[in-house]
N, C-alpha and C positions, 0 to 999 in steps of 0.2 A: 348560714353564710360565714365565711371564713375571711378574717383582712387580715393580713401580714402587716405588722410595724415594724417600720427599718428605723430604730433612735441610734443610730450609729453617729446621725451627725452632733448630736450630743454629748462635747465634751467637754464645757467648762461649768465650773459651779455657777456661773452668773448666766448659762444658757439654763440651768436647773432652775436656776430662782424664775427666771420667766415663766419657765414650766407651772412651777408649782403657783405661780398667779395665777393660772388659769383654774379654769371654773370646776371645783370641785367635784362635779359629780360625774368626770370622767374617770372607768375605770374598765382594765383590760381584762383578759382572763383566759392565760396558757389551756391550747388543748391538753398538755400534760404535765404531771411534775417534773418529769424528765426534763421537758422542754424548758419550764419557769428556771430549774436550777444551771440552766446551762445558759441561758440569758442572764442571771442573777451571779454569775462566774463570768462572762464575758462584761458586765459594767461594774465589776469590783478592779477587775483588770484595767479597764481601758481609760475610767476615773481615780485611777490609782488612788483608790481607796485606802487602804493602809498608811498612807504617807500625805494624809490632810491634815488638815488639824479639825481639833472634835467639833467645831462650829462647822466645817463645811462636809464631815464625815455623816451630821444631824442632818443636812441638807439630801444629801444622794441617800440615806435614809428612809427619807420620806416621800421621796423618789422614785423607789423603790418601792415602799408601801402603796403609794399611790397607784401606780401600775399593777403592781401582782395582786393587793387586797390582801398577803400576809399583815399581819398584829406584828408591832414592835419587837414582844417576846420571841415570835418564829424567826424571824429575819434575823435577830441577835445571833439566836442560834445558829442558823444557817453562814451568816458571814463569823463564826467563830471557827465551826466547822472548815472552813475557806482556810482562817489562818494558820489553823492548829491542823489538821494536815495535807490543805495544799490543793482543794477538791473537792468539792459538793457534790453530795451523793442522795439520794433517797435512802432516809435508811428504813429498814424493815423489821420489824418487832417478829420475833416467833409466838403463837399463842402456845401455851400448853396443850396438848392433843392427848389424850386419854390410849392406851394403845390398844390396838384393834384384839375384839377380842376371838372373833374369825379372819381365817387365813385367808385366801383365794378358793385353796383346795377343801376347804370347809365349804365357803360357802357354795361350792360346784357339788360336793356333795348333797347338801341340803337341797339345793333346786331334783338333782335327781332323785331322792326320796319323795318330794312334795308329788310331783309328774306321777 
């Protein structure tokens, strides 16, 4: 089952503080990261985050935590990510890949030998 939450009406720190009285063991959880980082960009924006002071920057914080289930450390990162350049992205690791050591045409060969 899938619910949509509209927190748009949410935007003052003293509407957050309500929030976070409530009962702890609500927690939400994005069909995707995609989806988290663009909600997580859309309430950096709209609680003008950058321009609070660190006492209520702590608050939307946890706010934040509270909802997504990101750890303090990811979220740091993420909203650094935000200020340093301007956009929340997934970012993606490459693993090392050993390189192949058949072609295509190798291995079209090999099938025809085996037959």
């Amino acid at each position: 089952m899938t619910i949509q939450m509209d927190d748009s009406h949410i935007v003052s720190i003293t509407q957050i503080k309500e929030f976070l009285k409530l009962n702890n063991s609500i927690q939400f959880k994005s069909v995707s990261k995609k989806e988290r980082n663009q909600w997580l960009e859309q309430v950096i924006i709209r609680l003008r985050y950058f321009k609070l002071r660190k006492k209520d920057k702590t608050l939307v914080k946890k706010y934040i935590m509270r909802i997504t289930g990101l750890s303090d450390s990811q979220l740091t990162r993420l909203i650094a990510r935000k200020k340093k350049f301007g956009k929340i992205w997934f970012k993606s690791t490459r693993r090392h890949c050993f390189p192949k050591k058949y072609t295509p045409k190798d291995v079209a060969r090999l099938i025809e030998k085996n037959n």
